[in-house]
C-alpha positions as CSV (number, residue, x, y, z in Angstrom):
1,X,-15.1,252.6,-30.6
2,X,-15.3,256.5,-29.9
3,X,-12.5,258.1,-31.6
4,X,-9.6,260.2,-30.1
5,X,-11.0,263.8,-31.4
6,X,-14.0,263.1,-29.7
7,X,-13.5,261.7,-26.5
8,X,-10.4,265.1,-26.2
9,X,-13.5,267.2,-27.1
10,X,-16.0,265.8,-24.8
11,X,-13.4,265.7,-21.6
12,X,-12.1,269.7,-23.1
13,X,-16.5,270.5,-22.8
14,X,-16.5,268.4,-19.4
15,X,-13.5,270.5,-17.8
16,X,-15.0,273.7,-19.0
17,X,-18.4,273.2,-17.6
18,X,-16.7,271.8,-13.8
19,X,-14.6,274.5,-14.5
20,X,-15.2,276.9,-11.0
21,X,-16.4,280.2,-12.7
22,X,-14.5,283.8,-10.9
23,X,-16.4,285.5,-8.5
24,X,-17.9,289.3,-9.2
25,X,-14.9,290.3,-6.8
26,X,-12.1,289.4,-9.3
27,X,-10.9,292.7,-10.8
28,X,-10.5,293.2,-14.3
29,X,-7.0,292.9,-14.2
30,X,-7.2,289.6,-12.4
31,X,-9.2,288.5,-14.9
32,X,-7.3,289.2,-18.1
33,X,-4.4,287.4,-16.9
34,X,-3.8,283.6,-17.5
35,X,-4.7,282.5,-13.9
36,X,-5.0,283.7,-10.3
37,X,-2.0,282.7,-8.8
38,X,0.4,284.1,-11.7
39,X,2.6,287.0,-10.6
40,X,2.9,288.6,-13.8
41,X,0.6,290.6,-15.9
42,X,0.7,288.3,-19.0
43,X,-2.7,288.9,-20.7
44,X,-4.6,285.9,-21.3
45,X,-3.7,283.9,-24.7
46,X,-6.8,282.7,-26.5
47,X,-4.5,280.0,-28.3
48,X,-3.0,278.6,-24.7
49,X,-4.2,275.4,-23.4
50,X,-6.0,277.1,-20.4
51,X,-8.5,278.4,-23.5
52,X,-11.5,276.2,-21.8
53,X,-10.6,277.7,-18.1
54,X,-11.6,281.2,-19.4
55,X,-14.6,280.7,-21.6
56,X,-17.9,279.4,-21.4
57,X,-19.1,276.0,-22.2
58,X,-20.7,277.4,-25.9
59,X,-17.1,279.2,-26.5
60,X,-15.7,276.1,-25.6
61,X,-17.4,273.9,-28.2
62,X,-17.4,276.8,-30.6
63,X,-13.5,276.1,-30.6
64,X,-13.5,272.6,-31.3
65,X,-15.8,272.9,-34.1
66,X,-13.5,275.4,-35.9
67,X,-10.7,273.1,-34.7
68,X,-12.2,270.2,-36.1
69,X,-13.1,272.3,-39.3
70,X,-9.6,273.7,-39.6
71,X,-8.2,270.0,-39.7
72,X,-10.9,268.7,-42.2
73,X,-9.8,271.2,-44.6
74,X,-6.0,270.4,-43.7
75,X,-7.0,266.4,-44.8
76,X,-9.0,267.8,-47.7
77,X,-6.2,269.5,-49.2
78,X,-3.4,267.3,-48.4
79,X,-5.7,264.7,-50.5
80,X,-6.3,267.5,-53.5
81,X,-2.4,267.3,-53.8
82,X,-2.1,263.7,-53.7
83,X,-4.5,263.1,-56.3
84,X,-3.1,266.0,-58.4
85,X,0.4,264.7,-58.5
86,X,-0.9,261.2,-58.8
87,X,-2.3,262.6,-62.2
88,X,0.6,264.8,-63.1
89,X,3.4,261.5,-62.5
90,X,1.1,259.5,-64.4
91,X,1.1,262.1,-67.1
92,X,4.6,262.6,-67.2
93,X,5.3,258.8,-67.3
94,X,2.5,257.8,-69.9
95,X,2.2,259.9,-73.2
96,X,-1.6,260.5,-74.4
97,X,-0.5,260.0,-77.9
98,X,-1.0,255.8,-78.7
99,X,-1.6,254.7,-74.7
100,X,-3.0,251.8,-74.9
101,X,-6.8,251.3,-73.1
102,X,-5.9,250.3,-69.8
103,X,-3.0,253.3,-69.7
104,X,-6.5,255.6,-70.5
105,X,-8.7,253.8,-68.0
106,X,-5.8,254.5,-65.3
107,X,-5.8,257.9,-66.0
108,X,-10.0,258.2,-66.8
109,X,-9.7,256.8,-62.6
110,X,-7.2,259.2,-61.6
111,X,-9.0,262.1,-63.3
112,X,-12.2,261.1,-61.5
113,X,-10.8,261.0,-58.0
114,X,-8.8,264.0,-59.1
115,X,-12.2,265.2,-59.4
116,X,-13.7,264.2,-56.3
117,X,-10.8,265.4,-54.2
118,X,-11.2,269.0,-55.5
119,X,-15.4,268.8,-55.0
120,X,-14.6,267.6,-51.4
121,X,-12.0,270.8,-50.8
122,X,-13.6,272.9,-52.1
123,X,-17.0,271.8,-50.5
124,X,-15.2,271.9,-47.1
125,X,-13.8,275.1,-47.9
126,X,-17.5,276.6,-48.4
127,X,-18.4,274.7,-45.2
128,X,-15.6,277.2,-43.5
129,X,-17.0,280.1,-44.8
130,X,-14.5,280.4,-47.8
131,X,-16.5,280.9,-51.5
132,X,-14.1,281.7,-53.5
133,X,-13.0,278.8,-55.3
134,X,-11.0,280.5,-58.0
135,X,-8.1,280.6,-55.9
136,X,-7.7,277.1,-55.2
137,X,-8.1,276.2,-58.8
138,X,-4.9,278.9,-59.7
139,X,-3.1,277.8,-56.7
140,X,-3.3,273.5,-56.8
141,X,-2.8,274.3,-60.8
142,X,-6.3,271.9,-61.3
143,X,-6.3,271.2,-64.9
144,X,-9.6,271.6,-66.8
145,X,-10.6,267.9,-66.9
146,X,-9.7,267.7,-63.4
147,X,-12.4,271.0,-63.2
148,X,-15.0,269.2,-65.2
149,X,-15.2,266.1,-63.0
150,X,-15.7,268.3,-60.3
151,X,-18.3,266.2,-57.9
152,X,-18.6,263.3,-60.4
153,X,-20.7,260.5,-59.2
154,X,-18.8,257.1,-58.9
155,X,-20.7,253.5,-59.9
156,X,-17.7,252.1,-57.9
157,X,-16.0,252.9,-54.2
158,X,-13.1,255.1,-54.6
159,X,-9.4,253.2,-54.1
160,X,-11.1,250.0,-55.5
161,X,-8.8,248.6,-58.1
């Protein structure tokens, strides 16, 4: 089954390329405006839905890449908070000092996909062109273990018991 982010894409890259192109007669004011037919001189927005009636194919599937990239980084850090406060309820629940070894396993697991969560945010953050991973560390409050197991490699899928 295709997903729903593809198919909108493909049909958005389909629409754009049967998409009649103006001819050399349209006047630059014409062209800056969302559409022929609109009586006012409202300049074209390049957030509207009309974006793919205005650009060309490439510009087109530029935008759903960085669309696409834009929500893989929302998912990312939505899950870097989940884990985090996962960890920090666990924390607050559980006291370090005489936990007994399945209360440390727990937390060794949450920890490591803690861990994970941060290397994926931060690696789709790269991915967008962000470096800096300082800030997210000071901003999510990661703690040092958290830091540590940054990219850890798992012997088991994550989620499993």
């Amino acid at each position: 089954m295709i997903p729903n982010t593809v198919i909108r894409g493909a049909h958005s890259i389909f629409r754009a390329l049967s998409a009649p192109w103006p001819s050399p007669e349209v006047t630059n004011r014409q062209a800056n405006k969302c559409c022929a037919c609109d009586p006012c001189s409202v300049m074209y927005n390049p957030m509207s839905r009309d974006f793919h009636l205005h650009r060309t194919p490439v510009d087109v599937l530029n935008y759903e890449i960085v669309e696409e990239q834009a929500a893989a980084l929302g998912r990312m850090g939505r899950a870097l908070e989940a884990a985090l406060a996962k960890l920090r309820e666990f924390d607050a629940a559980h006291p370090r000092a005489g936990a007994p070894a399945s209360a440390q396993q727990a937390r060794r697991t949450m920890v490591m996909e803690a861990g994970h969560a941060l290397w994926m945010f931060v690696v789709q953050r790269e991915a967008c062109g962000l470096r800096d991973s300082r800030t997210v560390i000071r901003d999510y409050s990661v703690p040092g273990e958290v830091q540590q197991h940054m990219g850890a490699v798992y012997n088991r899928p994550l989620g499993a018991g």
